[in-house]
Residue, then its C-alpha position, 0 to 999 in steps of 0.5 A: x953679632x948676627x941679625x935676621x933681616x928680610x932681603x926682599x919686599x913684602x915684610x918679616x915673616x916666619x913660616x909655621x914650622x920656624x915658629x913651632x921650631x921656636x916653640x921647641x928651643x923655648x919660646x911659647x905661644x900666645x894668643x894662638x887658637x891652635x897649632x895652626x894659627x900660629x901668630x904670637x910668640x912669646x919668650x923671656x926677652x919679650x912677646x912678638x908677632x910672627x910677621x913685621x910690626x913696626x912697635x914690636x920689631x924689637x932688635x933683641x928679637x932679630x939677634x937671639x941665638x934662637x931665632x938665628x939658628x931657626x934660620x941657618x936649619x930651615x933657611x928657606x923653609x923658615x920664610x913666611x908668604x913674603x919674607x926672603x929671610x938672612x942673617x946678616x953679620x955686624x960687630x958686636x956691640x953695635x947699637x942698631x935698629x932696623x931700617x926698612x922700605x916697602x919691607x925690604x930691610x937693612x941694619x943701620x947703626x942708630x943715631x940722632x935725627x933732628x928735623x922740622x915739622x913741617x906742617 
């Protein structure tokens, strides 16, 4: 299964032409004034934000086919103002989430984290 991610600091974030690219396989906007304020995407697995929104980063987002073919056509020209955009390749099946540090990302298989509060 292949992933997007961004390899760098500074956070998700697509390009206005890899979002009227989407728009061309199939997702629409929402939310957006005009074609040149592009902020919301919308498709039949979801509606999503063009830059990284930690409750909306939602996996199936990073590995529809859609949006990875986006990135390996416009490579560079898909990242947004502070996005180093990859895809990353993990095995199928895999239940994962994406971990992140000062928007720097990495794939993590999910898991169960148990911890005190401790206020």
């Amino acid at each position: 299964m292949k992933v997007v991610i961004n390899n760098c600091y500074g956070g998700f974030g697509l390009s206005d032409k890899a979002c009227k690219r989407l728009v061309e396989l199939g997702f629409s906007l929402g939310g957006a004034n005009s074609d040149a304020d592009i902020c919301r995407l919308q498709s039949d697995i979801g509606s999503f934000h063009k830059y990284y929104v930690k409750d909306e980063d939602d996996p199936m987002f990073r590995s529809d086919p859609r949006l990875i073919k986006v990135i390996e056509e416009l490579r560079s020209e898909a990242n947004g103002s502070y996005a180093k955009l990859e895809v990353v390749e993990i095995p199928d099946g895999v239940d994962f989430v994406i971990e992140e540090y000062d928007g720097n990302e990495w794939i993590a298989e999910k898991h169960r984290v148990w911890r005190l509060d401790l206020d």
